[in-house]
N, C-alpha and C positions, 0 to 999 in steps of 0.2 A: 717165433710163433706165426702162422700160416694166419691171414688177415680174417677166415672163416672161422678159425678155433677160436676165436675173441668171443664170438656168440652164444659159443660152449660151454664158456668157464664160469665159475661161480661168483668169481671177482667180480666180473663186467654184470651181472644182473644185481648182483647185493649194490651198486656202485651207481646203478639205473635205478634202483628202490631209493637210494638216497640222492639223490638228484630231484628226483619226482618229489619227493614228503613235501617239501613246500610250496610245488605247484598244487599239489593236492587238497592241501588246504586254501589255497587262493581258491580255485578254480572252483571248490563248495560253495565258499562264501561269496563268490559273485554269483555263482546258480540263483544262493536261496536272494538277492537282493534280485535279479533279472528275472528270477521266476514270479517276483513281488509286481512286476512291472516298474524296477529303478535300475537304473545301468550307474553303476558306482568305478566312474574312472580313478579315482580315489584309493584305487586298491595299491600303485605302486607307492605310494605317500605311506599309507595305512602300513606296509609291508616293512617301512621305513623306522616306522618309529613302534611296531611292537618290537622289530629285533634289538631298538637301543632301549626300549622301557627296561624288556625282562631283561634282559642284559644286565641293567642299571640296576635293577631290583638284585638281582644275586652278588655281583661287585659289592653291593652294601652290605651284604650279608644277610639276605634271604634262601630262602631253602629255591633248588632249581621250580619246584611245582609252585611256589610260590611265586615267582618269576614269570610263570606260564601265564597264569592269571592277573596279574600287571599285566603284563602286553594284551593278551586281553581285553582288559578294562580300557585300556590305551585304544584300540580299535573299536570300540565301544563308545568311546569319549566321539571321534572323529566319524564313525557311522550317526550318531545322533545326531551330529551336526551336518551332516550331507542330508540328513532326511527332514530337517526342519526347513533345507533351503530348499529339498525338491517334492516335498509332499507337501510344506505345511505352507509352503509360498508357490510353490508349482513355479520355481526358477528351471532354469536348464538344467537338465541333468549332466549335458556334457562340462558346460563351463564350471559347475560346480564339482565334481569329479577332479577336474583338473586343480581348479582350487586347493581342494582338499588334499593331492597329492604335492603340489607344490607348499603348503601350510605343514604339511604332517612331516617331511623331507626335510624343510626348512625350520622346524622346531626338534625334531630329533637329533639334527648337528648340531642346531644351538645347546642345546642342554649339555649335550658330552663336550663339549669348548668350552661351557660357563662349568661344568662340572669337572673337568680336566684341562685347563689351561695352557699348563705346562707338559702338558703330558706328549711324548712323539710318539711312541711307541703303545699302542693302546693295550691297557690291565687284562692280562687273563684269568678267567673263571675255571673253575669244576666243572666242564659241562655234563651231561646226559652218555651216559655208557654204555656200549649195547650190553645188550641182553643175553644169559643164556638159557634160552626155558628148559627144564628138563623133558625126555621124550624127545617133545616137538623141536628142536635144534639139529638132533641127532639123524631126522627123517634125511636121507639121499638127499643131494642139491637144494630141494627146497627149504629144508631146516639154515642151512649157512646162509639162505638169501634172505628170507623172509623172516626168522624168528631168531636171529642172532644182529636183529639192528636195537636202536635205541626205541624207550619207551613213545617218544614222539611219532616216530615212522607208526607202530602198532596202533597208536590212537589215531593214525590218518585214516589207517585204513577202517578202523572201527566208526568212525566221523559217517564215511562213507554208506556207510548201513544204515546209520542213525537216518543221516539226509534222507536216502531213498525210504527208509519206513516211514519219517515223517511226512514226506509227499506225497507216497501216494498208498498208505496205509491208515490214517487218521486222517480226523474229518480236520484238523489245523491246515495239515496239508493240502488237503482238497480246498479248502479255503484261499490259503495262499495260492495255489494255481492260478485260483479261480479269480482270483484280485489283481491275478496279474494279464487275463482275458478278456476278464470282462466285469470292472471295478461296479457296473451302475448293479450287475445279478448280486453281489456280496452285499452292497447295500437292502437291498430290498429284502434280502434275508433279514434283517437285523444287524447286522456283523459291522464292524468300523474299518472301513478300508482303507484310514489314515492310521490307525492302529495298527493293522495288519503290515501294514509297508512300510511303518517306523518300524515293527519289532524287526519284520524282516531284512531290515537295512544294517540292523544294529547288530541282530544274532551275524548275519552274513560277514560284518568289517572286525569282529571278533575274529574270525575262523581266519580271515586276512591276517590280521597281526600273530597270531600262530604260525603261519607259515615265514615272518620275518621271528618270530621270538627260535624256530627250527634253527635257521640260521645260527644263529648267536653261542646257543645253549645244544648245538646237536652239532651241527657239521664241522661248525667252529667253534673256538671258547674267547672270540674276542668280537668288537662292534668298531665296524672301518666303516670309513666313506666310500659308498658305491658297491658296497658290497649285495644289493639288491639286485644291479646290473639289470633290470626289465624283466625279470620274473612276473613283475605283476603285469605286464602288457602281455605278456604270455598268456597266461591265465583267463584275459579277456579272450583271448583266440580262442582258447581251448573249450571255453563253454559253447562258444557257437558249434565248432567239432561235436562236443558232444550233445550237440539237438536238444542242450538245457535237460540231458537224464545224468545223475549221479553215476551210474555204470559206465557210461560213456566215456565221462569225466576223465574218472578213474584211469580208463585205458589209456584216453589222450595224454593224462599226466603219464604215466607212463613211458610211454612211446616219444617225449620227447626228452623224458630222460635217458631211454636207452640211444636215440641219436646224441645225447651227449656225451654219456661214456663212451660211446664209438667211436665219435671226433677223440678223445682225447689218446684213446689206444690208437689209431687208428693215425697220429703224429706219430708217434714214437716205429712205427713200422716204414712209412714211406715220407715222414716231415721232413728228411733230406732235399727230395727231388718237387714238391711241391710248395707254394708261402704256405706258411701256418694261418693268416685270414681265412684260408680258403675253408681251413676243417673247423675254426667257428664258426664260419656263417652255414655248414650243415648242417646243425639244431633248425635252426628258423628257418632255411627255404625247404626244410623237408615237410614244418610244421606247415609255411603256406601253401607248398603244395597239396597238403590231405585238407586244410580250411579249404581251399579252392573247391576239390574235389565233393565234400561233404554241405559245404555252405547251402548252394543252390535248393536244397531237400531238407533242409532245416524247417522245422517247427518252430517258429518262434514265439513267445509271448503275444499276443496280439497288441496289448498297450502298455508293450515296453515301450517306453520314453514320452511316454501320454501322460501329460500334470491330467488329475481328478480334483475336484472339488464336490464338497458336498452339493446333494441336489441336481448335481449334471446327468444328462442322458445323453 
């Protein structure tokens, strides 16, 4: 196969759709905490321990949707906690991000070690099955890429809609913008802009643990160490790329999932004559190249990483 026809086939975009689901979901859920005015480094931690919750939740013998929802809660549990250090104490955002991912990293291995001991070979589940919708499957190339993945990939992209209507179609929305610009106008509204940036911290490290619970219960049906590999540092990049709009997002998750299926075809054609480092590290300098490119004109939060307290101006 001719290195151009890779871009043609159905495989390589269905393969870049699943590559992307878990950026997707990162990359919302640090939106709505960054759009809050919190920078949550905490997402590769977070990403950590939704893929061993729900995981851990179906090996028991939970239903897969069941599982979604653990992980979840799990990222939920750890967004509460990054926001009482960085709203309610106005700590660092950074150092506590980090925190949180070294905490959420470091309690997710713990538990499958005290939970599996003896175990070398890690338990596999039922995971998440694609799809075949009727009709819409059948539609030319885009039916096989798009509507013959699992039910997770479909809720990413649906997430996506949800996010941008909530932003900037409802007044919640325009609130949360608006707290993450300019916290003293939300006050003077009425409005709790410590509220505001907990729920936002909380809903956003939810949508994080989804994209580890993706992992576990969609790509794979088992929970290994390092299977994260920095997706969620990814995902920080990717918001800055997309100027903090959901559509943007979207694209950037995308497009570095298609630089990944690329590398991966893209051995098997010329991985004789070149190392194989070379066609990993093209995901990520393609991605620094287009951060580079886009960064500069980025729109950002105005008091991202600005602690508020009440009564400040």
């Amino acid at each position: 196969m001719e290195i151009l026809e890779i871009l043609l086939t159905v495989n390589f975009w269905a393969a870049a759709i699943r590559i992307a689901t878990p950026l997707i979901f990162g990359v919302l859920g640090a939106l709505l905490c960054e759009r809050a005015g919190v920078l949550n480094l905490g997402i590769e931690g977070i990403f950590t321990a939704g893929a061993m919750a729900g995981w851990m939740a179906v090996w028991m013998g939970c239903g897969l949707w069941t599982g979604v929802l653990v992980a979840a809660l799990a990222g939920a549990i750890f967004g509460l906690l990054h926001a009482i250090l960085t709203v309610v104490l106005g700590l660092s955002q950074h150092v506590s991000g980090i925190g949180i991912t070294l905490l959420a990293t470091s309690m997710g291995y713990f538990t499958y070690r005290t939970a599996l001991p003896n175990v070398s070979t890690p338990p596999r589940i039922v995971p998440f099955q694609p799809l075949d919708i009727p009709v819409l499957s059948d539609i030319p190339f885009i039916g096989p890429v798009l509507f013959q993945q699992t039910a997770l990939t479909l809720l990413a992209f649906v997430l996506v809609g949800v996010v941008a209507w909530l932003l900037y179609r409802t007044p919640l929305g325009l609130a949360l913008r608006a707290v993450g610009d300019n916290p003293s106008s939300v006050e003077a509204q009425g409005l709790s802009v410590r509220g505001l940036r907990i729920g936002a911290v909380i809903a956003g490290s939810s949508l994080m643990a989804l994209g580890g619970a993706f992992l576990t219960m969609s790509a794979f049906d088992a929970f290994f160490f390092g299977m994260v590999n920095g997706r969620g540092w990814i995902c920080i990049a990717l918001v800055v790329f997309a100027s903090w709009q959901p559509g943007k997002a979207l694209l950037g998750a995308l497009l570095f999932g298609a630089f990944d299926a690329f590398q991966i075809r893209l051995q098997t054609e010329v991985g004789a004559f070149v190392p194989g480092q070379v066609f990993l590290m093209m995901p990520y300098l393609l991605s620094i190249l287009a951060l580079v490119l886009v960064a500069r004109k980025a729109d950002y939060p105005r008091s991202l990483l600005v602690p508020w307290f009440k009564g400040q101006r």
